[in-house]
FIKE-281775 format. One line per field, with one value per residue: residue in one letter; chain; z, x, y of N, C-alpha, C, O in turn. Coordinates in steps of 0.001 Angstrom, whole numbers. Each point is the difference from the previous one (the first is absolute). Layout:
% residues N
timi = (A_...) $
base = (A_...) $
n.up = (Z_...) $
n.east = (X_...) $
n.north = (Y_...) $
ca.up = (Z_...) $
ca.east = (X_...) $
ca.north = (Y_...) $
c.up = (Z_...) $
c.east = (X_...) $
c.north = (Y_...) $
o.up = (Z_...) $
o.east = (X_...) $
o.north = (Y_...) $
This chain:
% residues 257
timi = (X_X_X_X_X_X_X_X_X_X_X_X_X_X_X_X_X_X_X_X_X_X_X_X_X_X_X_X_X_X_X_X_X_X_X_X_X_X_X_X_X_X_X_X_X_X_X_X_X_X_X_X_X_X_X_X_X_X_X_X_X_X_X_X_X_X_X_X_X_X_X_X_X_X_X_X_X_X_X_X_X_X_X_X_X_X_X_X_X_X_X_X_X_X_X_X_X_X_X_X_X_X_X_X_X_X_X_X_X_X_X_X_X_X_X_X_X_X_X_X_X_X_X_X_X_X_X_X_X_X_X_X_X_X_X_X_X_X_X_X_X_X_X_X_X_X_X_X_X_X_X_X_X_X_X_X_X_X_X_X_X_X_X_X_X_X_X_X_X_X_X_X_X_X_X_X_X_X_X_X_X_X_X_X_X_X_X_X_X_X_X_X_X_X_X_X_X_X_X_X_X_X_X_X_X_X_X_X_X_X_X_X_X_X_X_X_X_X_X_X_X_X_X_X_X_X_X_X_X_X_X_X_X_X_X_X_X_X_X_X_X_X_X_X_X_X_X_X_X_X_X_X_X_X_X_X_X) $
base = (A_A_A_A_A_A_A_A_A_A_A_A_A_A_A_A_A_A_A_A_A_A_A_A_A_A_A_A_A_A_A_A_A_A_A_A_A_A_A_A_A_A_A_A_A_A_A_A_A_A_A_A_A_A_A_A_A_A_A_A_A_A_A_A_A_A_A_A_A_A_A_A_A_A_A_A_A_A_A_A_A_A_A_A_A_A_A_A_A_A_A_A_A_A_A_A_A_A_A_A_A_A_A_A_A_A_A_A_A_A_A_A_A_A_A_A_A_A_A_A_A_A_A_A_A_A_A_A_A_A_A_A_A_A_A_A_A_A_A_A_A_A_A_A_A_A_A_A_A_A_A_A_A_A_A_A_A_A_A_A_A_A_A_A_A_A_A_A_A_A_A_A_A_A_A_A_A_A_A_A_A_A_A_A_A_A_A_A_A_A_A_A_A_A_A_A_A_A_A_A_A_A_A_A_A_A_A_A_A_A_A_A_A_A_A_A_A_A_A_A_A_A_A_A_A_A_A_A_A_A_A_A_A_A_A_A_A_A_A_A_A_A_A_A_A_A_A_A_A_A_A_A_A_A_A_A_A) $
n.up = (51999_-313_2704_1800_-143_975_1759_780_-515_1451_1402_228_471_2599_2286_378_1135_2604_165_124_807_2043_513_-139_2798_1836_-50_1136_2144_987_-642_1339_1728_18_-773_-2099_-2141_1718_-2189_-1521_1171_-313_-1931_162_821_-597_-1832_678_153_-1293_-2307_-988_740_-2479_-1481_511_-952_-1581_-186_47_-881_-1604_981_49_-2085_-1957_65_-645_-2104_-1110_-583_-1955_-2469_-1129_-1161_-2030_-1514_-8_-1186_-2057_26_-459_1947_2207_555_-334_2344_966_-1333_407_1963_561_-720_-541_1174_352_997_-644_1755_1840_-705_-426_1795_691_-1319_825_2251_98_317_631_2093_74_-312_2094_2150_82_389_1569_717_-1226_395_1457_167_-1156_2102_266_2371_977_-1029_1628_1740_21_958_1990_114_-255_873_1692_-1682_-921_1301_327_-1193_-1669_-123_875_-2078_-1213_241_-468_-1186_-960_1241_1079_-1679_267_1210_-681_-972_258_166_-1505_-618_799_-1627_-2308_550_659_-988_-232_873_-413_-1044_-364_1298_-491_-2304_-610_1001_-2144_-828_837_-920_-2019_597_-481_-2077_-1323_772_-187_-1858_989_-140_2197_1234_-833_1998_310_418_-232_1311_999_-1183_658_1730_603_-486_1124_1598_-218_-427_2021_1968_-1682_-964_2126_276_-1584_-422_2020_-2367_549_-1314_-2008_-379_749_-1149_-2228_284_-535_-2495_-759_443_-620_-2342_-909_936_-712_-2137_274_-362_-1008_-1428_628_1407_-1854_-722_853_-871_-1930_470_-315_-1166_-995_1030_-500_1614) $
n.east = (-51128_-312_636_-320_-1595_1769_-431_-1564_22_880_-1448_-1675_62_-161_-1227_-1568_429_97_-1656_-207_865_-1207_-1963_809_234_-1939_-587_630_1118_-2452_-229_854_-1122_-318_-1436_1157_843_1120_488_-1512_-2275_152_-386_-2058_-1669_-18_-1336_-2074_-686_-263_-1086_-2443_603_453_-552_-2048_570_-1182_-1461_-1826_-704_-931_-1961_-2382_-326_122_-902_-1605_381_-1502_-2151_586_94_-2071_-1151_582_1060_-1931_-1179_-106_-1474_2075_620_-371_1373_2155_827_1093_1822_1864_1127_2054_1976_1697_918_979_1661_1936_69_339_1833_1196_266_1812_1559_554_1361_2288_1727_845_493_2262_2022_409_1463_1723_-143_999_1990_1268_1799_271_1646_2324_-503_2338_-497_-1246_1928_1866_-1105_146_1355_-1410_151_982_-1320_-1338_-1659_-1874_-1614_-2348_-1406_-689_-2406_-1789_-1086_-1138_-1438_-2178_-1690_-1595_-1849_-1273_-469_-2089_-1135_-987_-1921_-2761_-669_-434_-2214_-300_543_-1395_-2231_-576_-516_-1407_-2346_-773_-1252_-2087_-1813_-259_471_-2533_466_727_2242_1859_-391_847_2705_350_756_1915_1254_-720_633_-2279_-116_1093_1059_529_384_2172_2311_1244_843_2042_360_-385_1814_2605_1003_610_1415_2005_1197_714_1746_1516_825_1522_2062_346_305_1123_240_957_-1515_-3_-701_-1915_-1757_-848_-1220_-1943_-566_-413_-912_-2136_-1220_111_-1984_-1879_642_-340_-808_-2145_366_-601_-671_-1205_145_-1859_-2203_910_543_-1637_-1490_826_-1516_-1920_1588) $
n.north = (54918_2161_622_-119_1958_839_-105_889_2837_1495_-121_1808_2180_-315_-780_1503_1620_478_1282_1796_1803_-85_1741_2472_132_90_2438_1976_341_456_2520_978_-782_2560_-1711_1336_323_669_-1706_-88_-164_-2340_-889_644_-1180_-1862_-100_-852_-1843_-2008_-1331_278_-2100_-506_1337_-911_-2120_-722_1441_-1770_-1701_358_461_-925_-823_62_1658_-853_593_1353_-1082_-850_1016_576_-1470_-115_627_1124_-842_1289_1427_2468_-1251_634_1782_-1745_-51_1832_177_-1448_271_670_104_-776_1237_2471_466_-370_-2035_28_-612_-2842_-1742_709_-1241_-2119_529_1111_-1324_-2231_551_1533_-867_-1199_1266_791_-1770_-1317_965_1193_-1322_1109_1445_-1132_-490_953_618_1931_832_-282_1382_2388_566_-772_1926_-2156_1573_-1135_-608_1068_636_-1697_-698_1448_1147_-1400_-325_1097_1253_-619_316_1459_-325_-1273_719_535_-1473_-1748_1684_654_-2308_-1800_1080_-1900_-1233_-163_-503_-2597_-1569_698_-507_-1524_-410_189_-967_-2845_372_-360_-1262_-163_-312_1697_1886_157_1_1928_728_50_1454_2284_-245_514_-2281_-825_1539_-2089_-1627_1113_-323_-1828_-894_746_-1504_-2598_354_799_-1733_-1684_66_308_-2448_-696_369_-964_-2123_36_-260_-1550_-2202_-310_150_2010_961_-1554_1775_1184_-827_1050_2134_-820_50_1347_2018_260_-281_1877_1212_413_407_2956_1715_621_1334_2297_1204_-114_1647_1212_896_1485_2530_570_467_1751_1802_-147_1227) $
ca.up = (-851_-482_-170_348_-1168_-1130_496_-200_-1126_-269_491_-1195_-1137_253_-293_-1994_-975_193_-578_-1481_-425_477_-832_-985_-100_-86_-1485_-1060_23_-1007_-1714_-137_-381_-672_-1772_-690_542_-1369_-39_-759_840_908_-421_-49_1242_-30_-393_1527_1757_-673_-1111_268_1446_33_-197_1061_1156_-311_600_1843_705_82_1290_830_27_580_1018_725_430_718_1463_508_355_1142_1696_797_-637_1086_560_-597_-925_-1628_-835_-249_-1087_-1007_368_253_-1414_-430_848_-152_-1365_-92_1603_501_-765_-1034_52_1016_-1153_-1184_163_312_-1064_-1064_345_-462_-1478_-1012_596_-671_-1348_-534_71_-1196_-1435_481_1149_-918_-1020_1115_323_-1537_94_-591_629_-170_-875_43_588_-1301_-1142_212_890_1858_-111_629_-565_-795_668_1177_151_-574_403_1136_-234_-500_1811_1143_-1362_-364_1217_578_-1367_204_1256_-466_-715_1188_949_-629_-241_1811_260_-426_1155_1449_-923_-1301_1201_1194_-642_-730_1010_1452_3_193_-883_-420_653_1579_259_-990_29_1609_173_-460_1264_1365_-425_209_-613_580_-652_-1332_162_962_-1301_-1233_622_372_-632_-545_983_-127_-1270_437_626_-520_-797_484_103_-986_-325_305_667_-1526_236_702_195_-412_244_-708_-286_1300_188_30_410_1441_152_-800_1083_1225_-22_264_1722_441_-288_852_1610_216_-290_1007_626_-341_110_1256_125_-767_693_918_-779_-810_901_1404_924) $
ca.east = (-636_878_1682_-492_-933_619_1104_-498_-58_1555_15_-687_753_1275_-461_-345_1125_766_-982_-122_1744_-64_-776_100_739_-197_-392_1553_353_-452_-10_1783_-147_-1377_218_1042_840_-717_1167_542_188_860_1418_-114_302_1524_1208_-452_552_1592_1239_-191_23_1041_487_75_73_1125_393_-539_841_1295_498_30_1020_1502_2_650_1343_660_-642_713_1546_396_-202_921_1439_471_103_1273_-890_-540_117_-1187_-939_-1017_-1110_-846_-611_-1017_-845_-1613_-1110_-1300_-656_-1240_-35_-638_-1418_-1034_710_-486_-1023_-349_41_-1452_-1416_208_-718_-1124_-1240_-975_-352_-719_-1486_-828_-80_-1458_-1120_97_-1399_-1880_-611_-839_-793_347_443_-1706_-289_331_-1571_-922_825_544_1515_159_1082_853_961_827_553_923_806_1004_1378_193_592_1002_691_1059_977_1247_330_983_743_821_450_1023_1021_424_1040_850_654_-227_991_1108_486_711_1051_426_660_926_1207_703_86_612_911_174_340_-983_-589_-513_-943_-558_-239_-659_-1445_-773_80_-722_-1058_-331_-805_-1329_294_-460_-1600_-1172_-638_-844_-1216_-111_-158_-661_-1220_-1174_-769_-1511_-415_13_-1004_-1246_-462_-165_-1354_-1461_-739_48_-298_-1503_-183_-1688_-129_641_1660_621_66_1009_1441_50_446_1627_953_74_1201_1379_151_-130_376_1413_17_-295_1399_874_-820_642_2000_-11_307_417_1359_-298_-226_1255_1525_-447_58) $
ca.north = (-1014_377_-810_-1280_-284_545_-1114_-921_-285_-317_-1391_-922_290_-697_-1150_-112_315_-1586_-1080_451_-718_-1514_-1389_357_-1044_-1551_-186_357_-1646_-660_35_-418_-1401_-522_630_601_250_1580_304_1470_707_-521_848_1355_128_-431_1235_1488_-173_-582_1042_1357_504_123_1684_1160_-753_-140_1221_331_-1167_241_1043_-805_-1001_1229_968_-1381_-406_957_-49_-898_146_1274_-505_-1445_141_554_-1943_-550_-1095_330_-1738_-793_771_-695_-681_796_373_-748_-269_732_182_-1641_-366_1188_1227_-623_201_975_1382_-115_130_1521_1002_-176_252_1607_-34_-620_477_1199_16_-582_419_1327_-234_-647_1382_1093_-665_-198_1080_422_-1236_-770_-1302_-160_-186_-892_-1233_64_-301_-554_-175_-47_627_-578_-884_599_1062_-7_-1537_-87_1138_-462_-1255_701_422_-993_-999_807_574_-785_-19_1456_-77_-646_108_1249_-164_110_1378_908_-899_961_1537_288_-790_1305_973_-795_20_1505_1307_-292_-1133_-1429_-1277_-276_-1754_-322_912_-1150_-1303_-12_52_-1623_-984_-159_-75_-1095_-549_876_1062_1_-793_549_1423_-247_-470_1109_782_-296_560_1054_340_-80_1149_1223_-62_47_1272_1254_-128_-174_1846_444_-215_627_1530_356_1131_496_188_88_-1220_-810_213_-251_-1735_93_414_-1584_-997_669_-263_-1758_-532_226_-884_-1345_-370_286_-842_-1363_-503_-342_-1627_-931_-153_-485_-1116_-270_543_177_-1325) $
c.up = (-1432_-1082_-196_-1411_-1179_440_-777_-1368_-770_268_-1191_-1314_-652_-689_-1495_-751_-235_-266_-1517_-575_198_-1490_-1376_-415_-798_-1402_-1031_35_-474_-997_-70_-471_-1084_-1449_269_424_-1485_478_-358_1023_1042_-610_-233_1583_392_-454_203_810_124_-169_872_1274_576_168_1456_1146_-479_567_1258_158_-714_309_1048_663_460_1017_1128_-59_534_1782_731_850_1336_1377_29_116_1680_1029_-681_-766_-1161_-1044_-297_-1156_-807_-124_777_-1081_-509_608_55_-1522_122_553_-186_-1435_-1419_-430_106_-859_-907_3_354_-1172_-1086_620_-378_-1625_-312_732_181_-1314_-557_674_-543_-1169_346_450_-1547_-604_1201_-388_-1274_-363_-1444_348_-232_-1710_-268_251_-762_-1621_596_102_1346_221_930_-788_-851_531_1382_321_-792_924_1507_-180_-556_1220_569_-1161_488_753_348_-1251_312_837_-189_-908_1134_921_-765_-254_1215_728_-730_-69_944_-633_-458_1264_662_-1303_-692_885_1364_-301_288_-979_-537_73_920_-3_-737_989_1915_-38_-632_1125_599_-867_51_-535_466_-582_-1286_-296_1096_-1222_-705_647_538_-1644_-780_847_-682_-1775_355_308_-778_-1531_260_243_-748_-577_826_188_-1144_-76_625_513_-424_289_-921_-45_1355_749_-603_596_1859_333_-609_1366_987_-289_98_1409_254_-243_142_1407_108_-565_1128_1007_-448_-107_1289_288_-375_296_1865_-247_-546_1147_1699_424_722) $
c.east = (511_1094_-1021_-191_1174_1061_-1100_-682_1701_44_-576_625_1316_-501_-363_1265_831_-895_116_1362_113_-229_608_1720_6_-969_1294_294_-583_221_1104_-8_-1128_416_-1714_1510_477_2078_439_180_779_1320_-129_424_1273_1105_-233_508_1376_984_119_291_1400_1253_-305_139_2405_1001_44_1294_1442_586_28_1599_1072_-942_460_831_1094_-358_496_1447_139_-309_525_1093_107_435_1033_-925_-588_-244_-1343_-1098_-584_-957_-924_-1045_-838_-1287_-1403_-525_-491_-447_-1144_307_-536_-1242_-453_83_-1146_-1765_-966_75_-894_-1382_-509_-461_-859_-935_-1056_-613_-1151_-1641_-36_-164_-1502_-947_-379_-1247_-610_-256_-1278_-351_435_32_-1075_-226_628_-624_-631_502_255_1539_171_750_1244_1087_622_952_1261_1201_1193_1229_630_1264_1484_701_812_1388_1491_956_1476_830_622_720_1476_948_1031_1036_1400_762_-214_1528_1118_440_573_1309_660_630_1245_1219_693_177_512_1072_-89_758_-905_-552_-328_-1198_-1139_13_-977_-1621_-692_711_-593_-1872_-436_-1223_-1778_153_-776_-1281_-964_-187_-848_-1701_-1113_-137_-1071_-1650_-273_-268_-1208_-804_71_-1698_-1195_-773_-255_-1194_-1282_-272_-97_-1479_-1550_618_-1500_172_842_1498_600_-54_1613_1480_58_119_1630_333_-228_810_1233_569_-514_804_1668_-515_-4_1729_1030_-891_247_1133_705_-447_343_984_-269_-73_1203_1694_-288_409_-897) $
c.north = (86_-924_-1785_-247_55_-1470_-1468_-101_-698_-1620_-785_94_-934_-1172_-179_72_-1535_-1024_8_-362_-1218_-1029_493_-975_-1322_-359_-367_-1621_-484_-470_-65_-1422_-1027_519_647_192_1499_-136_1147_1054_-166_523_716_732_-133_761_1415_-85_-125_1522_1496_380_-646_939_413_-1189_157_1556_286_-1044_631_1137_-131_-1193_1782_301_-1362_-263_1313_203_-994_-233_1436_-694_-1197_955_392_-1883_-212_-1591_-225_-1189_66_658_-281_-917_497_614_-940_-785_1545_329_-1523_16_499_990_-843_-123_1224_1294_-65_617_1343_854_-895_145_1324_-314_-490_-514_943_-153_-1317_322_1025_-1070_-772_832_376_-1614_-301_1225_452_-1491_-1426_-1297_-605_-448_-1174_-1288_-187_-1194_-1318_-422_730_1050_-230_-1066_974_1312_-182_-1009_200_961_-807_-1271_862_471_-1061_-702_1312_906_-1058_-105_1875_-55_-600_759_1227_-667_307_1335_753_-791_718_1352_442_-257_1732_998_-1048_-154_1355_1235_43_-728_-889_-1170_-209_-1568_-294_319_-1164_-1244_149_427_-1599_-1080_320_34_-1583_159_1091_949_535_-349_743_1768_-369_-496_1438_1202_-422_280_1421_233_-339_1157_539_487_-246_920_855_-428_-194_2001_280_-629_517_1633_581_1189_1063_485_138_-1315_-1388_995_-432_-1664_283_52_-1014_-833_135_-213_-1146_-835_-485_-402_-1906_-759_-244_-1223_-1216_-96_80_-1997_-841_-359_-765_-1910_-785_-114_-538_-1289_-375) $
o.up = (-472_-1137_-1162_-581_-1060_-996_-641_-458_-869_-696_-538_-731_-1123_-1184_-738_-879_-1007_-203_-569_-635_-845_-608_-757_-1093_-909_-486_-795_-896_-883_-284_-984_-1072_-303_-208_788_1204_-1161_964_583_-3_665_734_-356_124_498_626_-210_381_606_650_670_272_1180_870_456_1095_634_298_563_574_714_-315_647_1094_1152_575_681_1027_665_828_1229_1085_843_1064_1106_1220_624_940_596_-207_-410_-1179_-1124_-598_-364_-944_-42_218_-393_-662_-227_-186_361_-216_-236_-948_-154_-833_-1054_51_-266_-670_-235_47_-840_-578_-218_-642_-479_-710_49_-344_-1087_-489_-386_-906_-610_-120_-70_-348_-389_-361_-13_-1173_-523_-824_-526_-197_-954_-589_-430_-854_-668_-30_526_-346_-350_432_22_-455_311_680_440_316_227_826_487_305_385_270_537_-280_-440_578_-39_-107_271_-45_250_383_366_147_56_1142_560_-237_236_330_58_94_483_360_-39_-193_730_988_481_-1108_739_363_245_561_752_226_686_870_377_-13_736_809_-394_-176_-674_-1116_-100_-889_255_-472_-244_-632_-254_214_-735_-398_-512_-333_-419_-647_-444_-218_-813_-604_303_139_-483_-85_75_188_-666_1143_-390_843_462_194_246_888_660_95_774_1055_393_435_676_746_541_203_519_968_-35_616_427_640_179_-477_740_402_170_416_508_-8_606_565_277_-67_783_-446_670) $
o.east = (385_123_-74_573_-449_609_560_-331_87_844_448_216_470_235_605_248_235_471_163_111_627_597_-49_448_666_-110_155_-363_552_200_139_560_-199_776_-911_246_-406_495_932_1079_321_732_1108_930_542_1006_792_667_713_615_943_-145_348_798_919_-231_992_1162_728_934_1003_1156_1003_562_190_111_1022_451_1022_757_-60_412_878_434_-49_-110_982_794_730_495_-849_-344_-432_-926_-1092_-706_-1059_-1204_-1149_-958_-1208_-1215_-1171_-962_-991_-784_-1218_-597_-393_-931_-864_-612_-1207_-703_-633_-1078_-1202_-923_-927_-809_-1221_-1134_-575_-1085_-1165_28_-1015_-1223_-1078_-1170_-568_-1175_-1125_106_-789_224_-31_-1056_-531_189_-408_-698_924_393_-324_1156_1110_1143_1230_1134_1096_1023_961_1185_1161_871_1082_1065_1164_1156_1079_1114_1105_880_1196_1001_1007_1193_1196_852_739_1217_69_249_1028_1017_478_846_1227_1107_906_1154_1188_827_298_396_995_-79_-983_-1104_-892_-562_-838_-1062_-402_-855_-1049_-417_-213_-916_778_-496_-852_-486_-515_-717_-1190_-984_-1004_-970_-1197_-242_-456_-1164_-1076_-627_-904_-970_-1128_-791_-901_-1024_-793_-978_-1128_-1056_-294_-852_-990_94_-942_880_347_900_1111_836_727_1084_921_254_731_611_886_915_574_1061_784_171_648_273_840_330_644_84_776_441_1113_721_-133_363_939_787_76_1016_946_-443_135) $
o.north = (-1069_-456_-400_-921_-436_-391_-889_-1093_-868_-565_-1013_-967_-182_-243_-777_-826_-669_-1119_-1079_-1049_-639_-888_-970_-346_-496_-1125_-927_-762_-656_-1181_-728_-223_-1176_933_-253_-72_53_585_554_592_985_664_400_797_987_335_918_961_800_845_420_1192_-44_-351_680_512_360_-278_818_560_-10_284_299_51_390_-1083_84_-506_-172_507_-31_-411_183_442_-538_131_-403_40_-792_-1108_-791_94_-255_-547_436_-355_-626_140_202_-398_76_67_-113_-737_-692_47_-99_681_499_803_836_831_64_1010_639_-136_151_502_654_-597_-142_333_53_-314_101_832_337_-69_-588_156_-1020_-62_497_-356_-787_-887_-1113_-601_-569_-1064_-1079_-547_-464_-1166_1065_-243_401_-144_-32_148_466_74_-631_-107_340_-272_-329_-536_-111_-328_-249_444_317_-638_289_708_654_-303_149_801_915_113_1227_388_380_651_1110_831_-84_531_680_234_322_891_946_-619_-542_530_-57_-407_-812_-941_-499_-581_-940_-168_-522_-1158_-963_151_-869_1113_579_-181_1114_460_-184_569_669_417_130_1188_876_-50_308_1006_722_395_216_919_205_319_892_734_-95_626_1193_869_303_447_-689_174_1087_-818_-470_-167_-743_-575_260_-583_-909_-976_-522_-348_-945_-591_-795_-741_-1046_-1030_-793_-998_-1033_-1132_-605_-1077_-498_-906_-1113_-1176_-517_-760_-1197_-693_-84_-1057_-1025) $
């Protein structure tokens, strides 16, 4: 009875939690469309998410881009198909790595960082002083850091393809003897339009996620310091997961005959 009783507190636990993220969703959308609108924090947010998380997306893709193009050339060359490298390169950073990179190192950063900063004001009841004070804290807290996500994310993404492209670009020409025009003119002949609209679409999903999750487990933390270090760490794994999982359907959505 036991097992029965611990499966079915795990069942409910389940249901509230997904009830609760559900509607903390469909509040956020709300006030996204409704005034107030708090601009100052919207570009404040922006050059958090943007500028500052620039330096560590810009490092993952442009290693990323070489380890690909060296992974590349070691398994076509054995087909006599080292041509295609540069379009192998470029197809998976727009494609998956790009996104999915970008999105996994601002979830390491500025998701942790935006639920320890919400978890740190529920705990010492700054949010509670916000009601108080009549402001919504959903328009001033949440809405900026969510609208900012989706704005900047797909803009990192865009810049991460580019230096995840000249990387593969640096290994294929300086360490494998590629041509360098050849290498330039085959990755912008086999690049198409989807490529760019599905990264970019796919990266405007998980800034969602990402900022979501951080402010809702920031958000409804409780139980003091060991509390907000246990919403930091949810959002960190929820949010990587829930990432991986959608780019499964997005790519599904975008690629699927």
């Amino acid at each position: 009875m036991n097992l029965f009783a611990r499966i079915g507190s795990f069942s409910m636990s389940f249901i509230r939690a997904t009830g609760r993220l559900t509607l903390f969703t469909m509040k956020t959308l709300s006030a996204c469309v409704r005034p107030p609108f708090y601009f100052r924090a919207l570009l404040s947010q922006m050059v958090e998410i943007g500028f500052y998380s620039l330096p560590v997306v810009a490092l993952t893709t442009l290693f990323s881009g070489m380890v690909i193009a060296l992974q590349s050339y070691a398994g076509l060359s054995g087909f006599s198909s080292e041509g295609v490298v540069a379009s192998v390169t470029e197809l998976t950073v727009t494609r998956e790595l790009g996104p999915v990179l970008a999105a996994l190192m601002v979830a390491g950063r500025v998701g942790a960082a935006m639920a320890a900063e919400l978890g740190t004001m529920r705990v010492t009841e700054q949010i509670d002083a916000l009601t108080t004070l009549s402001t919504n804290p959903f328009k001033y807290l949440i809405v900026p850091r969510v609208l900012a996500g989706v704005l900047m994310l797909p803009l990192l993404v865009l810049i991460g393809d580019v230096i995840g492209i000249y990387g593969g670009y640096l290994i294929s020409v300086y360490k494998l003897d590629f041509n360098s025009v050849n290498f330039l003119r085959n990755s912008w002949n086999f690049m198409q339009a989807v490529d760019i609209v599905s990264g970019m679409t796919k990266a405007a999903v998980f800034g969602f996620i990402v900022t979501l999750l951080g402010c809702y487990n920031g958000y409804h933390s409780h139980g003091g310091a060991e509390g907000v270090g246990a919403a930091t760490t949810n959002a960190v794994v929820s949010s990587s997961i829930l990432i991986l999982i959608s780019n499964y359907w997005l790519t599904e959505l975008f690629f699927a005959k």
